[in-house]
N, CA, C and O atoms as CSV, one atom per row, in Angstrom:
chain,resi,resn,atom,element,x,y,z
A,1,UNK,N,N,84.491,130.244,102.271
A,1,UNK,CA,C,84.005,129.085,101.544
A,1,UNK,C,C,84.610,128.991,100.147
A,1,UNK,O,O,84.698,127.838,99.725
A,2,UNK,N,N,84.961,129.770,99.497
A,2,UNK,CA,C,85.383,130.272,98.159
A,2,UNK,C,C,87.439,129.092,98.170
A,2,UNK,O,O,88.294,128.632,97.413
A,3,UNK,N,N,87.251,129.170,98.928
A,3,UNK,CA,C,88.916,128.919,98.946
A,3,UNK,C,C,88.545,127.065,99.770
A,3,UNK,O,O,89.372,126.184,99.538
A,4,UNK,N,N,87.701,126.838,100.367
A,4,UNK,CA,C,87.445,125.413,100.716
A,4,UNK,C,C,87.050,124.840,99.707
A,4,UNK,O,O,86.927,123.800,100.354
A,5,UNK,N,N,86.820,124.626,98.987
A,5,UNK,CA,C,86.257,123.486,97.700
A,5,UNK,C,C,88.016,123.279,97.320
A,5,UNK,O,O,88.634,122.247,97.581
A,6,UNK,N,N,88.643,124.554,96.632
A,6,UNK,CA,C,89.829,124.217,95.862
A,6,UNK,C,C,91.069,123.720,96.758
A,6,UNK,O,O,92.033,123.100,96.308
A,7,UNK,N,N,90.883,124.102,98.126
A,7,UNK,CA,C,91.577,123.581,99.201
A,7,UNK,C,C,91.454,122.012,99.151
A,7,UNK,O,O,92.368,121.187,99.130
A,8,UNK,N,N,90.384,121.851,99.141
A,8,UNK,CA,C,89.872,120.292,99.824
A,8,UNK,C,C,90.452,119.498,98.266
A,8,UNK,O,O,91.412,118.728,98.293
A,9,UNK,N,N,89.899,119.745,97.301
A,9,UNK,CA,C,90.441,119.408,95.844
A,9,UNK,C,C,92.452,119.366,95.540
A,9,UNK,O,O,93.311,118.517,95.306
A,10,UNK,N,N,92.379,120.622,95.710
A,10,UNK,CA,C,94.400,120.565,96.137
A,10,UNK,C,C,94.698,118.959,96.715
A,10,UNK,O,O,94.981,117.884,96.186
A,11,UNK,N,N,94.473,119.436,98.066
A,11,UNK,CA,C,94.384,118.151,99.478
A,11,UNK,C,C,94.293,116.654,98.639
A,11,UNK,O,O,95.276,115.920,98.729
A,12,UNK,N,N,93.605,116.389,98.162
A,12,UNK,CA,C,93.321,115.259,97.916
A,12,UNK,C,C,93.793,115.134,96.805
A,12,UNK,O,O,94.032,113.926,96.776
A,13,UNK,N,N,94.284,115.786,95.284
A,13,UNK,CA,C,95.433,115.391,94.414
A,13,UNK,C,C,96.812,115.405,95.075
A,13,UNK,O,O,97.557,114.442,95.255
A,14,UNK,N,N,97.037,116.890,95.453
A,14,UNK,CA,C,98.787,116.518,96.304
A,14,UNK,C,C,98.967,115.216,96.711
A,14,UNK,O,O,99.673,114.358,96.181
A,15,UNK,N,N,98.127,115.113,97.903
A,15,UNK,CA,C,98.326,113.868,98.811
A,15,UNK,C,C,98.651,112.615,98.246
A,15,UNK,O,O,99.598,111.908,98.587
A,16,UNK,N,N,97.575,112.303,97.106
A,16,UNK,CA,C,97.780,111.236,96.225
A,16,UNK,C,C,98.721,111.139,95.156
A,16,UNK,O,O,98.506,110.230,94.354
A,17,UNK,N,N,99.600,111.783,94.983
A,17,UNK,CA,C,100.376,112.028,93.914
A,17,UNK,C,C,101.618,112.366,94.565
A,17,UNK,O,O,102.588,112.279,93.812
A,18,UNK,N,N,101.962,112.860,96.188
A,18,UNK,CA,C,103.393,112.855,96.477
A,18,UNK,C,C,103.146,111.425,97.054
A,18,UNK,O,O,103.842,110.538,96.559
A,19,UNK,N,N,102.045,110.987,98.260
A,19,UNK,CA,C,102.489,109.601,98.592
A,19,UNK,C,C,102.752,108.582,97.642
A,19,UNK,O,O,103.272,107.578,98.129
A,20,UNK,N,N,102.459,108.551,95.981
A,20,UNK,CA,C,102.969,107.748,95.233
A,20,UNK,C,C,104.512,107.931,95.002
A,20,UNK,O,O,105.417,107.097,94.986
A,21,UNK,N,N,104.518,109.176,94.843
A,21,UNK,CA,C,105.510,109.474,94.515
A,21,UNK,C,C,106.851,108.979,95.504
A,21,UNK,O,O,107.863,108.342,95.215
A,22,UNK,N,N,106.294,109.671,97.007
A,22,UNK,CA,C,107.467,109.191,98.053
A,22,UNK,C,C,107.395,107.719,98.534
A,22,UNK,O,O,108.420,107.164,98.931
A,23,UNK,N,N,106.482,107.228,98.511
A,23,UNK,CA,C,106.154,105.883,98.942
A,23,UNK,C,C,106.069,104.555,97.645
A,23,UNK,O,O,105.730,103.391,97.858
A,24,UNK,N,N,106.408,105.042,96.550
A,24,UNK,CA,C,106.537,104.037,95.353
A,24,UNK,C,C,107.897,104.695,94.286
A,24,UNK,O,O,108.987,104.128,94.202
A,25,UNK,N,N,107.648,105.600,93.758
A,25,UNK,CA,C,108.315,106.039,92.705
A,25,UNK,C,C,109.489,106.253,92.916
A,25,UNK,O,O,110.319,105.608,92.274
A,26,UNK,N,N,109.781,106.930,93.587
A,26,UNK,CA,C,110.999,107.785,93.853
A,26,UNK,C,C,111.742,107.106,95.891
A,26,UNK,O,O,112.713,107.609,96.457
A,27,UNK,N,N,110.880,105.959,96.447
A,27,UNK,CA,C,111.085,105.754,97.389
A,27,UNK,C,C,112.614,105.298,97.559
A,27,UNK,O,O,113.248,105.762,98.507
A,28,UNK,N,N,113.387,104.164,96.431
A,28,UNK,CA,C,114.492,103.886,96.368
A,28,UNK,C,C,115.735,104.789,95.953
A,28,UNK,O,O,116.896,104.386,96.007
A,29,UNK,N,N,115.420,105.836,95.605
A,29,UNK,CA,C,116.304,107.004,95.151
A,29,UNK,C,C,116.347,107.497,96.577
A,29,UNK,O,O,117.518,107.436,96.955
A,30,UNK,N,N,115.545,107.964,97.535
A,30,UNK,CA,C,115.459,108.844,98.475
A,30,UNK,C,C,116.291,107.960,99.752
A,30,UNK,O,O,116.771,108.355,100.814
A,31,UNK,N,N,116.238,106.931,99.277
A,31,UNK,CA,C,116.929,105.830,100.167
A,31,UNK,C,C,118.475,105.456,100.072
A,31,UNK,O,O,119.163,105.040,101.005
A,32,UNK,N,N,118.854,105.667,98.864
A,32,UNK,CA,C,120.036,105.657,97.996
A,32,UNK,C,C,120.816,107.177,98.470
A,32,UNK,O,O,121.889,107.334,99.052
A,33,UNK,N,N,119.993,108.024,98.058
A,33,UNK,CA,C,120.790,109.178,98.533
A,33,UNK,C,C,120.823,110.051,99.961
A,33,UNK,O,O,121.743,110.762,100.365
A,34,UNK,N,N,119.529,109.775,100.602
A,34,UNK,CA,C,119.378,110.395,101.527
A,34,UNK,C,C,119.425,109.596,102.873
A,34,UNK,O,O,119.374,110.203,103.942
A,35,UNK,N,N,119.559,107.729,102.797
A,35,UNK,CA,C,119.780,107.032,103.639
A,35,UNK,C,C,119.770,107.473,105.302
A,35,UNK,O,O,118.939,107.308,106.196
A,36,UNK,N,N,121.128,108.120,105.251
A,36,UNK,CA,C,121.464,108.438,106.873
A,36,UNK,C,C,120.934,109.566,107.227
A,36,UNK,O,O,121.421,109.977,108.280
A,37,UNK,N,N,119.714,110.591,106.546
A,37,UNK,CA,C,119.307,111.440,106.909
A,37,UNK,C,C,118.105,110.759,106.876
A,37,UNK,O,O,117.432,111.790,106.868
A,38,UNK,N,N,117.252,109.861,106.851
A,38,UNK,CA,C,115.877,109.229,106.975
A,38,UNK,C,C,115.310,109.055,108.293
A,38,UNK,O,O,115.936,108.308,109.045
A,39,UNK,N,N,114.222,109.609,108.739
A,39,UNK,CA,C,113.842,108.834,109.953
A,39,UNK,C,C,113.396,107.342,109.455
A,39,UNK,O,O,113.322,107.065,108.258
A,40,UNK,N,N,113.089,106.356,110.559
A,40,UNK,CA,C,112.798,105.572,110.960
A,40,UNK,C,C,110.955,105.637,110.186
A,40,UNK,O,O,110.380,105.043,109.274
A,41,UNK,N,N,110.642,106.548,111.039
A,41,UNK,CA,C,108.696,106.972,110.539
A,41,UNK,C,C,108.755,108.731,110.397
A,41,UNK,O,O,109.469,109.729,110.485
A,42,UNK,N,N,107.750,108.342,110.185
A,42,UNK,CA,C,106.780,109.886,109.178
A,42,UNK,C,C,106.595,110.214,110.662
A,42,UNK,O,O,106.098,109.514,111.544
A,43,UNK,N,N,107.242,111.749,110.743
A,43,UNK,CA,C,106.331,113.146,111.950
A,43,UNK,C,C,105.316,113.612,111.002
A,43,UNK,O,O,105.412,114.264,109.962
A,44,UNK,N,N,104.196,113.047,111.705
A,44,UNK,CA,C,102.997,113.423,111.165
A,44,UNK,C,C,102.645,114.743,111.130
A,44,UNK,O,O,102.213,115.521,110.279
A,45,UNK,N,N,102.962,114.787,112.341
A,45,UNK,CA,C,103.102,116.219,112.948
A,45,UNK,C,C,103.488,117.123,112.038
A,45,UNK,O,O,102.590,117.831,111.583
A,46,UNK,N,N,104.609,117.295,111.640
A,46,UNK,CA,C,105.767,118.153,110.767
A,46,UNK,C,C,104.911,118.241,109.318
A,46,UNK,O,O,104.708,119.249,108.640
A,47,UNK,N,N,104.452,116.781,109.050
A,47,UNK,CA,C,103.921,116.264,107.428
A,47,UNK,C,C,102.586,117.260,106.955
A,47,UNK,O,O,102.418,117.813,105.868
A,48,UNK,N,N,101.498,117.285,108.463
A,48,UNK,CA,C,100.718,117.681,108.082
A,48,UNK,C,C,100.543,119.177,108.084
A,48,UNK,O,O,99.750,119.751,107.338
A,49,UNK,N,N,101.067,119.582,108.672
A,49,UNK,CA,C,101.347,121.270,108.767
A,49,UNK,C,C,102.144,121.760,107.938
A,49,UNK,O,O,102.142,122.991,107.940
A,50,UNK,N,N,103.187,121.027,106.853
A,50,UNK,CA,C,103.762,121.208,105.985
A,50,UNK,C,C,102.689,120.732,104.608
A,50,UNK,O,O,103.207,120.979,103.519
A,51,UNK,N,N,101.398,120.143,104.541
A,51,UNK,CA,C,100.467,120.159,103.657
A,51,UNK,C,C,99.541,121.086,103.968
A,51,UNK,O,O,98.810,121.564,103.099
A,52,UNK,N,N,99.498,121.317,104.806
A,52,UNK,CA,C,98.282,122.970,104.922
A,52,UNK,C,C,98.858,124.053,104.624
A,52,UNK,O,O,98.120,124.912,104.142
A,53,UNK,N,N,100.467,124.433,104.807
A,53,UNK,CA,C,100.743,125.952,104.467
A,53,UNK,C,C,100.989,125.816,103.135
A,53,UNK,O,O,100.619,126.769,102.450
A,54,UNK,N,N,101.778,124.427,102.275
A,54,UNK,CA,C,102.153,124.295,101.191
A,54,UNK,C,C,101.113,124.639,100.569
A,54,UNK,O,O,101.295,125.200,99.489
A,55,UNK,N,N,99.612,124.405,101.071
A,55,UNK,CA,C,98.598,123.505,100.060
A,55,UNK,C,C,97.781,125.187,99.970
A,55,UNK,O,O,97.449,125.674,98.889
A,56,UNK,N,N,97.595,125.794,101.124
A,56,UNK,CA,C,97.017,127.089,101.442
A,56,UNK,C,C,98.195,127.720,99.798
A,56,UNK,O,O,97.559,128.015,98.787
A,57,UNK,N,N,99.476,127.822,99.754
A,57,UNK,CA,C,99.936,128.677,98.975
A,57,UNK,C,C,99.555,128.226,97.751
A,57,UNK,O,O,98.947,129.015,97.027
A,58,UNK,N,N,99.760,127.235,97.403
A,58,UNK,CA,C,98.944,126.613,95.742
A,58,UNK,C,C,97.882,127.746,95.840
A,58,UNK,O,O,97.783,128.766,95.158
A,59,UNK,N,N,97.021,127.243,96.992
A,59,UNK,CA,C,95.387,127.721,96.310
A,59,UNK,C,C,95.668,129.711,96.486
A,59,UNK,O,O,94.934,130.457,95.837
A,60,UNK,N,N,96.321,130.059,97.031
A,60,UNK,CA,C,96.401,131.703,97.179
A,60,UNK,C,C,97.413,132.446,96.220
A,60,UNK,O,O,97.206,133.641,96.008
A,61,UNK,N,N,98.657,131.731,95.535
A,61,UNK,CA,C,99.145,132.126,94.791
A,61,UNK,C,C,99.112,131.248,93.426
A,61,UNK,O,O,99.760,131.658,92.462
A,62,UNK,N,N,98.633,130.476,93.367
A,62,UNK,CA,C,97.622,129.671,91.889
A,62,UNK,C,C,96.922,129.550,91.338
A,62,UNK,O,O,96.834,129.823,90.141
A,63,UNK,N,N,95.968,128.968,92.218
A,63,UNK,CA,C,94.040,128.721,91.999
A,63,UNK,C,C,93.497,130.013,92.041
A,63,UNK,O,O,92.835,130.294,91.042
A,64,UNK,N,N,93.589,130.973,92.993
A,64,UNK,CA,C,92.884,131.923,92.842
A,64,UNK,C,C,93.354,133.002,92.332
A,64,UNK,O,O,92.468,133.839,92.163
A,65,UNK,N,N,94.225,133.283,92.063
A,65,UNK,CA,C,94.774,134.315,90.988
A,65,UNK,C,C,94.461,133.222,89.506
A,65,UNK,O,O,94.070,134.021,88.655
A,66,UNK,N,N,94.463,132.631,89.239
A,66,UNK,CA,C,93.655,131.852,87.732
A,66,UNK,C,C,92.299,131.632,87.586
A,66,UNK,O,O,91.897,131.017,86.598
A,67,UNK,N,N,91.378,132.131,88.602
A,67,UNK,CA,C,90.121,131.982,88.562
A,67,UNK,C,C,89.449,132.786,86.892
A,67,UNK,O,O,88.458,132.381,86.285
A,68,UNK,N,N,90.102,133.655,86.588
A,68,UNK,CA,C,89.840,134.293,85.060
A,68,UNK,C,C,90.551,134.179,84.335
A,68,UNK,O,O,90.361,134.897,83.353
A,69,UNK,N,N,91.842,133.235,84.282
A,69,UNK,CA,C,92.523,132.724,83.599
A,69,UNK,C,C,92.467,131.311,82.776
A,69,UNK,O,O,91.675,130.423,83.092
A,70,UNK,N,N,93.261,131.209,81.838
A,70,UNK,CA,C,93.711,129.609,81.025
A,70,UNK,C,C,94.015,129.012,82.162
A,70,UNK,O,O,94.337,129.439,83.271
A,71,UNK,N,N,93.799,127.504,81.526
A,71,UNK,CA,C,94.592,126.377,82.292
A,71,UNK,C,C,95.455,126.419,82.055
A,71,UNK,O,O,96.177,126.152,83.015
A,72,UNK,N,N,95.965,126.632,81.198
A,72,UNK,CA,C,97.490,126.371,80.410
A,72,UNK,C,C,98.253,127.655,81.538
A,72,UNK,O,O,99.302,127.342,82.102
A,73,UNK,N,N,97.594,129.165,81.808
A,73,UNK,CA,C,98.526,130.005,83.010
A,73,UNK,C,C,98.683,129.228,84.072
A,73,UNK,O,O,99.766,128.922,84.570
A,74,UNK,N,N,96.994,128.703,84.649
A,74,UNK,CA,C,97.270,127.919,86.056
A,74,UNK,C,C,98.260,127.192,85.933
A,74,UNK,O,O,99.006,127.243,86.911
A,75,UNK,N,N,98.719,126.242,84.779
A,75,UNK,CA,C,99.827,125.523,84.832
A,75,UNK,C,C,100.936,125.719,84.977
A,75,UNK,O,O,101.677,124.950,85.589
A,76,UNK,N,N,101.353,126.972,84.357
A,76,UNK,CA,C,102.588,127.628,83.933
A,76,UNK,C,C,102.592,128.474,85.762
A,76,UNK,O,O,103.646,128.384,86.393
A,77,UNK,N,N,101.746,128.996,86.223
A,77,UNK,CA,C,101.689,129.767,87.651
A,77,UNK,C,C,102.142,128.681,88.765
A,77,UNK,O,O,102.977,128.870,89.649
A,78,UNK,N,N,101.109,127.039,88.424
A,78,UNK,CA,C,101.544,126.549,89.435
A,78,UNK,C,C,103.261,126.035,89.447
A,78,UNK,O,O,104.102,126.077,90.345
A,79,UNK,N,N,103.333,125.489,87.862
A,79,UNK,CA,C,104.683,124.795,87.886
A,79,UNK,C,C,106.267,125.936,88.289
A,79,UNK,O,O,107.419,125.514,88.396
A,80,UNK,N,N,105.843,127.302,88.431
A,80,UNK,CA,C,107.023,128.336,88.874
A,80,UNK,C,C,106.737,128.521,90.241
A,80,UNK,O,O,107.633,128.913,90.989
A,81,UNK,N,N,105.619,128.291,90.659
A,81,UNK,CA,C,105.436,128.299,92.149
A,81,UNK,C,C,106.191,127.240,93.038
A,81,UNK,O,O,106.958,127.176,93.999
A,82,UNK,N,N,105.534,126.473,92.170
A,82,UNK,CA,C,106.954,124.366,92.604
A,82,UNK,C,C,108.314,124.445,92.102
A,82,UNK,O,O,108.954,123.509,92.580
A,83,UNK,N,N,109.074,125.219,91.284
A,83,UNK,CA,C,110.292,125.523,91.150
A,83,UNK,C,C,110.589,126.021,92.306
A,83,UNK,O,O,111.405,125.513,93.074
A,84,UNK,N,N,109.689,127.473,92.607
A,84,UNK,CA,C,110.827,127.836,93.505
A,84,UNK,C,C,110.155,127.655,94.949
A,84,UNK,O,O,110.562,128.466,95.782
A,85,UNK,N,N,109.785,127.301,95.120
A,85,UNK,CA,C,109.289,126.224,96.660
A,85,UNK,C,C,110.423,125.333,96.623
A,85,UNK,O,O,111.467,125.648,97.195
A,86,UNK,N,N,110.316,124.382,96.075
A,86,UNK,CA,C,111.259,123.266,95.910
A,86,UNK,C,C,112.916,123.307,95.997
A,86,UNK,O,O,113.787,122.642,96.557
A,87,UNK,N,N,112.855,124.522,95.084
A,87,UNK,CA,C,114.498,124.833,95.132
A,87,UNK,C,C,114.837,125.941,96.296
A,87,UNK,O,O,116.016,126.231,96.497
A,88,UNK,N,N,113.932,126.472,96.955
A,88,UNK,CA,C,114.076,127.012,98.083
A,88,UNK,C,C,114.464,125.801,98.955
A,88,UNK,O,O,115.564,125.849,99.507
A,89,UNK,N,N,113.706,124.755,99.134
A,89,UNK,CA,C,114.291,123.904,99.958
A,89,UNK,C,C,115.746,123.335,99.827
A,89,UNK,O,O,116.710,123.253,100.588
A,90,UNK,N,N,115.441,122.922,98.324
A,90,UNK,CA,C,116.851,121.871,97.890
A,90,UNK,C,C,117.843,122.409,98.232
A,90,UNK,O,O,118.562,121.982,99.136
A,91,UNK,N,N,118.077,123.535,97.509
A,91,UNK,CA,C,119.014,124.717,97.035
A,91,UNK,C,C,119.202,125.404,98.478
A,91,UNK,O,O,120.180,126.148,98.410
A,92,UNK,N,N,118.867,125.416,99.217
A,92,UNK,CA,C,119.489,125.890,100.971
A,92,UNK,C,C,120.090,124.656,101.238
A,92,UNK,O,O,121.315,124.660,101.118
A,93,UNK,N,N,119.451,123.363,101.640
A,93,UNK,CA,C,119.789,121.940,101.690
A,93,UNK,C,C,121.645,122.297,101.735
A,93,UNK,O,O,122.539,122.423,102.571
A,94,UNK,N,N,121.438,122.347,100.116
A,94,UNK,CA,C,122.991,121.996,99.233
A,94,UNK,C,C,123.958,122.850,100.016
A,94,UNK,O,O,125.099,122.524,100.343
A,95,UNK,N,N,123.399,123.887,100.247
A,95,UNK,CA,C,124.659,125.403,100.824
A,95,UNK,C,C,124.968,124.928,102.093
A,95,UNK,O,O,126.093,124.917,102.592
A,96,UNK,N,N,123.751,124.467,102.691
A,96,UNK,CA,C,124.221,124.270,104.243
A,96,UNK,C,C,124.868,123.042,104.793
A,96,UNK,O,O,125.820,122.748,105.516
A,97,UNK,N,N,123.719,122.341,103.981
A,97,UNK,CA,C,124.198,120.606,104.781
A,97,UNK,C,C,125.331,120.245,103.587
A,97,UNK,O,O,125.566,120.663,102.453
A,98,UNK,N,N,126.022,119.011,104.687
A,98,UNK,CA,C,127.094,118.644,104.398
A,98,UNK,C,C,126.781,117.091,103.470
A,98,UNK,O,O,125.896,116.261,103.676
A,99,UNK,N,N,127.523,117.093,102.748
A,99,UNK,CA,C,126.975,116.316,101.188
A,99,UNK,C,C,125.417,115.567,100.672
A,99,UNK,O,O,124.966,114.449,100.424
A,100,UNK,N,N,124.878,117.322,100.715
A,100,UNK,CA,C,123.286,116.973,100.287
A,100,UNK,C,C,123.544,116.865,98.831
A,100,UNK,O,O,124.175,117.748,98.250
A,101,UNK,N,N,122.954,115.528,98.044
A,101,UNK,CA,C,123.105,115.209,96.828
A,101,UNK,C,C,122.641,116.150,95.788
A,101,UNK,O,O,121.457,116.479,95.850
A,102,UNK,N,N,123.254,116.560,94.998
A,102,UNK,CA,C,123.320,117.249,93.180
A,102,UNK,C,C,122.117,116.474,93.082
A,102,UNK,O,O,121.035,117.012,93.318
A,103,UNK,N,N,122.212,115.000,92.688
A,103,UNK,CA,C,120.986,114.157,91.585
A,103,UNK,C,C,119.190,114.509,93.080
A,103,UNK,O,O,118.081,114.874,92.691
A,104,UNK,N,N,119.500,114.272,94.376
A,104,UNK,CA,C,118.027,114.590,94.983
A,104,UNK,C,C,117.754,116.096,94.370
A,104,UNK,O,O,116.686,116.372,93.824
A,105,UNK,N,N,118.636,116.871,94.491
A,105,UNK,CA,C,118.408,118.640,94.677
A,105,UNK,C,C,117.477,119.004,92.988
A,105,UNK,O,O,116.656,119.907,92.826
A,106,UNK,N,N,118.045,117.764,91.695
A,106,UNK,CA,C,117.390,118.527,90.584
A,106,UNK,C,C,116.348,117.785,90.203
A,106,UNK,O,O,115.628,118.120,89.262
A,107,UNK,N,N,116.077,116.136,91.269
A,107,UNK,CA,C,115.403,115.150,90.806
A,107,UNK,C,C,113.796,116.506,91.877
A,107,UNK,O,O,112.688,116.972,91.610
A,108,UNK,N,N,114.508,116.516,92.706
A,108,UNK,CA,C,113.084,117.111,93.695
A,108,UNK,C,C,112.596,118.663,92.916
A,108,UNK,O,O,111.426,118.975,92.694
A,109,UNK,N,N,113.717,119.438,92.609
A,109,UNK,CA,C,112.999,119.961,91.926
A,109,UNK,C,C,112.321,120.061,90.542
A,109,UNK,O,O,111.942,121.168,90.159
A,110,UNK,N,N,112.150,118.996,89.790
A,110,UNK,CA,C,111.790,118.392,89.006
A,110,UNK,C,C,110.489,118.087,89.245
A,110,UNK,O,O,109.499,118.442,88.605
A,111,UNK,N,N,110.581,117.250,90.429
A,111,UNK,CA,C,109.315,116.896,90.799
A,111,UNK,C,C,108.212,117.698,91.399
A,111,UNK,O,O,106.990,117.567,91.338
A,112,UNK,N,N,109.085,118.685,92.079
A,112,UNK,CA,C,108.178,119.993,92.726
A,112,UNK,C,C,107.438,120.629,91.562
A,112,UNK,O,O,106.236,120.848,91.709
A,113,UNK,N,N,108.117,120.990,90.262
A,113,UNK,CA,C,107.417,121.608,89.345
A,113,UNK,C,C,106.249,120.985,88.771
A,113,UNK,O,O,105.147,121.507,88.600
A,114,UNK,N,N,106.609,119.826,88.497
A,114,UNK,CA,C,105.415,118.963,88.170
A,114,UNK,C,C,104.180,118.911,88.902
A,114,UNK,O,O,103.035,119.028,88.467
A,115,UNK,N,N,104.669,118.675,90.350
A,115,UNK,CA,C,103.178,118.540,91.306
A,115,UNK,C,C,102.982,119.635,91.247
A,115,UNK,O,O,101.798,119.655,90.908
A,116,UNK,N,N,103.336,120.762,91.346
A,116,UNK,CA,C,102.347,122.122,91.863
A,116,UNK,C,C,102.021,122.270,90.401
A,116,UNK,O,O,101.540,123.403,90.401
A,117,UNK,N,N,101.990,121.987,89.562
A,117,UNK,CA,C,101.411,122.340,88.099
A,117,UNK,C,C,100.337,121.418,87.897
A,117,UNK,O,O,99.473,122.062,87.301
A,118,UNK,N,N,100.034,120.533,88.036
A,118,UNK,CA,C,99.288,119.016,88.360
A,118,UNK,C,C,98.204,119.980,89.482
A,118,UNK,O,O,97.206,120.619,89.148
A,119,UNK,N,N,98.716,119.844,90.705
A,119,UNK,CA,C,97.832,120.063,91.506
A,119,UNK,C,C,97.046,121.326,91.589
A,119,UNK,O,O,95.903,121.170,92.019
A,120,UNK,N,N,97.420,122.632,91.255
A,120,UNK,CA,C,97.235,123.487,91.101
A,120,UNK,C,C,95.795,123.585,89.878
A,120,UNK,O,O,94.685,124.069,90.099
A,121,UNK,N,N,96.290,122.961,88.621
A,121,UNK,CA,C,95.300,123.079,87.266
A,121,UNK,C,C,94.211,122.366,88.087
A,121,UNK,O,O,93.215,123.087,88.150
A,122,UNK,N,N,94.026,120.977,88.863
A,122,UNK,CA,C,93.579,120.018,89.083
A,122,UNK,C,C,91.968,120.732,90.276
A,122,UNK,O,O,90.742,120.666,90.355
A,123,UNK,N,N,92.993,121.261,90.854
A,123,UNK,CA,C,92.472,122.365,91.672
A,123,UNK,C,C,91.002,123.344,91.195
A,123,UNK,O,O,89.793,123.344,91.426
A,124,UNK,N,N,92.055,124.170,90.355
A,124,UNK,CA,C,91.593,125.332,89.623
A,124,UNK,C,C,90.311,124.623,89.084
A,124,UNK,O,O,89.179,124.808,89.531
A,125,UNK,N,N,90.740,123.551,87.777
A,125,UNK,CA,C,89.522,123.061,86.842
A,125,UNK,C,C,88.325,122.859,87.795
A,125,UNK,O,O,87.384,123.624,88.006
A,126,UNK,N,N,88.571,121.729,88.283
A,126,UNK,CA,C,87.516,120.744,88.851
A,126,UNK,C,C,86.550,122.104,89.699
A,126,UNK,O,O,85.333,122.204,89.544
A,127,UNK,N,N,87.375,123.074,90.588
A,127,UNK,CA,C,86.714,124.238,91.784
A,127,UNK,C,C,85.729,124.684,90.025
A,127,UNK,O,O,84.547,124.410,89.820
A,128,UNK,N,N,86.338,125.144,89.383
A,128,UNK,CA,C,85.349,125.878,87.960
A,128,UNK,C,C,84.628,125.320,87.452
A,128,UNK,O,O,83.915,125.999,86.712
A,129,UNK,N,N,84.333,123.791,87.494
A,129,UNK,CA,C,83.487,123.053,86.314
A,129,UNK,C,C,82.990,121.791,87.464
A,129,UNK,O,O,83.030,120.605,87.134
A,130,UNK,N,N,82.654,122.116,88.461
A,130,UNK,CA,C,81.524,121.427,89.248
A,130,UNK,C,C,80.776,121.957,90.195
A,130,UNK,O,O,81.577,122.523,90.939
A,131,UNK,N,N,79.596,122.121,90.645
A,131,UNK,CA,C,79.040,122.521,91.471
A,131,UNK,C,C,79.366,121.545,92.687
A,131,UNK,O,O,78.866,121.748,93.793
C-alpha cells in the first residue's frame, strides 16, 4: 500500500504531462524528424507497460528513497533518473539506427529530465502532505 498512493499520483502527472507533451507540444517536431518511423496509432499495448515499469522506477528509485529527504533531492534524484532513462533510449537509438536525429536525441533528453523531476517531486510531495 505504501508504494500505491505515490504510484497512482506518478500515473496521473506523467500521463498528463507526456500526452501534452507528445500530443501538443512537441507533436510537430516528432513528425518533422521522426516521420517515417511513426506508426499510424498508439500500441497501447507497448504504451501501457512502458508506463508501469517506467512509472514503478520513478516511485522505487525516487519517491521512496526521498521519503526523508528535500524536495529539492527528489528533484535532483528524479531529474538524473530521466537523463539517463532517456539517453539510454536516445543514445542506443543514435548508435544503432540509421539517421536517428542529433536535435530528437537532446530535445528528448531534455525532456526526459524534466518529466522525471516534475513527476517524481509531484509524487513524493503530494504521497507526504495528504492523507
Amino acid at each position: 500500500m505504501a508504494y500505491l498512493k505515490p504510484f497512482l499520483l506518478a500515473a496521473a502527472a506523467f500521463t498528463a504531462l507526456d500526452l501534452l507533451w507528445l500530443g501538443v507540444v512537441a507533436r510537430g517536431i516528432y513528425a518533422r524528424y521522426l516521420g517515417q518511423h511513426m506508426r499510424p496509432s498508439t500500441d497501447w499495448i507497448a504504451a501501457i507497460l512502458f508506463y508501469f515499469i517506467f512509472l514503478s522506477g520513478i516511485i522505487y528509485f525516487v519517491v521512496q528513497p526521498g521519503t526523508n529527504n528535500s524536495g529539492m533531492a527528489v528533484l535532483l534524484r528524479g531529474a538524473f533518473f530521466g537523463m539517463v532513462a532517456y539517453s539510454t533510449y536516445e543514445l542506443t537509438n543514435r548508435a544503432v539506427l540509421q539517421d536517428w536525429p542529433w536535435p530528437i536525441v537532446l530535445i528528448d533528453i531534455a525532456w526526459g529530465t524534466v518529466l522525471c523531476a516534475l513527476v517524481g517531486w509531484f509524487s513524493w510531495y503530494f504521497s507526504q502532505n495528504t492523507t
